[in-house]
C-alpha positions in Angstrom: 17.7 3.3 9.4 16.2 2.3 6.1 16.8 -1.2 6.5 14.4 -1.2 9.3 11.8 1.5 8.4 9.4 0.3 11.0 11.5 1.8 14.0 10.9 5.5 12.4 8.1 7.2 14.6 6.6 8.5 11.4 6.2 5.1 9.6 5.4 3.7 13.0 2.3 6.5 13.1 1.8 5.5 9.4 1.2 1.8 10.1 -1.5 2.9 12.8 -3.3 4.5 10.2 -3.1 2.1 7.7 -4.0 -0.3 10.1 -7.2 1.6 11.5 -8.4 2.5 8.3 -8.5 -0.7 7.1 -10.3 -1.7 10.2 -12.6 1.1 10.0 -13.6 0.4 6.0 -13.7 -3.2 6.0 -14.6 -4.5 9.6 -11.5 -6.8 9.6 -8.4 -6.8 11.5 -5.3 -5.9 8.5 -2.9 -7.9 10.8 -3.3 -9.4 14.7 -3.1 -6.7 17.2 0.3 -6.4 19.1 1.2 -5.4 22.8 2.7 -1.8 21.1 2.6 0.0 17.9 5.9 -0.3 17.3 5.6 -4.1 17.3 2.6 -3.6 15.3 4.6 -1.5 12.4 7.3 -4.3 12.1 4.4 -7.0 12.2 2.9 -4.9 9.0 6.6 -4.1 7.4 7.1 -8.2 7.9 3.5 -9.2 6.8 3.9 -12.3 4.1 1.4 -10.2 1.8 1.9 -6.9 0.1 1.1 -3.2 1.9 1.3 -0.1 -0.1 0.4 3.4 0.0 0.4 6.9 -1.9 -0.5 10.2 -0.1 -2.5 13.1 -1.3 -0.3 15.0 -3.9 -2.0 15.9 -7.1 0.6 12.9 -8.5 0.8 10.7 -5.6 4.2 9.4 -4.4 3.9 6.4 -2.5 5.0 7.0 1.5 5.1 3.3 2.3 5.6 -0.3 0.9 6.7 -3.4 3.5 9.1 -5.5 2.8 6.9 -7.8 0.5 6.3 -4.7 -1.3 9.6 -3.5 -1.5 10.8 -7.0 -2.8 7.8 -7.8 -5.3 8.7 -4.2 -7.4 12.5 -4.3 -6.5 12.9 -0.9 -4.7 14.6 -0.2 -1.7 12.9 1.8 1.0 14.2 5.5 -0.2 13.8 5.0 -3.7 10.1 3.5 -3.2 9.0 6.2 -1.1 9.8 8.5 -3.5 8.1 7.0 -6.4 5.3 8.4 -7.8 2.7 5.4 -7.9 1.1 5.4 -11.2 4.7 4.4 -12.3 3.7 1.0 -10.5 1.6 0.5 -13.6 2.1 0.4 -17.1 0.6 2.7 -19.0 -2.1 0.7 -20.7 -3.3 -0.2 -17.1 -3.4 3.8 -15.7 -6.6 4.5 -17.1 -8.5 1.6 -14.8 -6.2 2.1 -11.8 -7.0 6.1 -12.0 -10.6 4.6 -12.2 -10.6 2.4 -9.1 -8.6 5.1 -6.8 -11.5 7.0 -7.5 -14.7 4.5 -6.8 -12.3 3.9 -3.7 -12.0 7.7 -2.7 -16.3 7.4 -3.0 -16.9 4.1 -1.0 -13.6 4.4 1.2 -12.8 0.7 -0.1 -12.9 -1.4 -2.8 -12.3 -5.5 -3.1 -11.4 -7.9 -5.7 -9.3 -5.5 -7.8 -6.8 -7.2 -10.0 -4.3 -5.8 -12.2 -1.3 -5.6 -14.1 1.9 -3.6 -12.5 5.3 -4.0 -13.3 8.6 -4.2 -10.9 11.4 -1.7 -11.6 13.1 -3.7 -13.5 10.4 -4.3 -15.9 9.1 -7.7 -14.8 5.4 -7.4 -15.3 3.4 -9.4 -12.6 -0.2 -9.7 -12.2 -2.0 -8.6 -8.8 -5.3 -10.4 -7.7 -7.8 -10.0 -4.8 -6.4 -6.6 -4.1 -8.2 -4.6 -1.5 -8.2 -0.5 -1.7 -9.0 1.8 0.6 -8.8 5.3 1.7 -6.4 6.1 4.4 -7.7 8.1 7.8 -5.5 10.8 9.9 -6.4 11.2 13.9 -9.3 14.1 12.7 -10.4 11.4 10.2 -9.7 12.9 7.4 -8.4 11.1 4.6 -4.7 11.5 3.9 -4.0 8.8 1.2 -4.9 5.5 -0.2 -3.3 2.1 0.6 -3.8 -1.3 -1.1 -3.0 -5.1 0.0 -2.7 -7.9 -1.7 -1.8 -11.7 -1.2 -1.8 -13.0 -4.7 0.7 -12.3 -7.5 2.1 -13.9 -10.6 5.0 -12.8 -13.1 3.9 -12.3 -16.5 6.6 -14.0 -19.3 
């Protein structure tokens, strides 16, 4: 059921608390509220901007990308979710990533990141206007980080 990863009742209870915490941290809706969470998860899996997110592990693996997501770095469902993230960025651009995740893990959120990532077959791209936050179980205790993002270009 990977092609449709928005059906699974784990990624379905994922999406709620992606979506939640975002509301929580920034006072805005992440996408328009639907009749059930399952239609919510396939509005967020369908969104025409970029969702990711990494769990708690000492080298975070990401647990979810949408569709955008999963198009953008050129990973299918399985193989992105077992990613660890900081492959998402080169190198050079770890340093200030492993800086942000952290500022984020203090405030709960940051805005207006951009950075440099590259796809997995090497295409570098540049991301703009990202917002990072930290995500919240049911107990409200925080159980990963996410990021979104509208805005991307491919670097030559």
């Amino acid at each position: 059921m990977t092609d449709h990863p928005w059906q699974q009742e784990a990624v379905i209870q994922h999406s709620q608390r992606l979506i939640n915490s975002f509301q929580y941290w920034t006072k805005k809706p992440l996408i328009a509220i639907a009749s059930s969470a399952e239609e919510q998860a396939r509005s967020l899996f369908e969104a025409s901007f970029v969702v990711v997110s990494h769990g708690t592990e000492a080298d975070p693996i990401f647990n979810y990308g949408n569709a955008q997501a999963l198009n953008l770095w050129g990973f299918d469902w399985k193989t992105f979710t077992r990613l660890p993230s900081r492959r998402s960025a080169e190198p050079i651009e770890q340093t200030e990533r492993d800086r942000l995740l952290s500022e984020a893990k203090i405030r709960g959120y940051i805005d207006n990141y951009r950075g440099i990532r590259i796809s997995s077959m090497g295409q570098r791209f540049s991301i703009e206007d990202v917002i990072l936050w930290d995500v919240l179980d049911e107990n409200h205790q925080c159980c990963g980080q996410a990021a979104t993002f509208a805005h991307w270009n491919l670097i030559d």
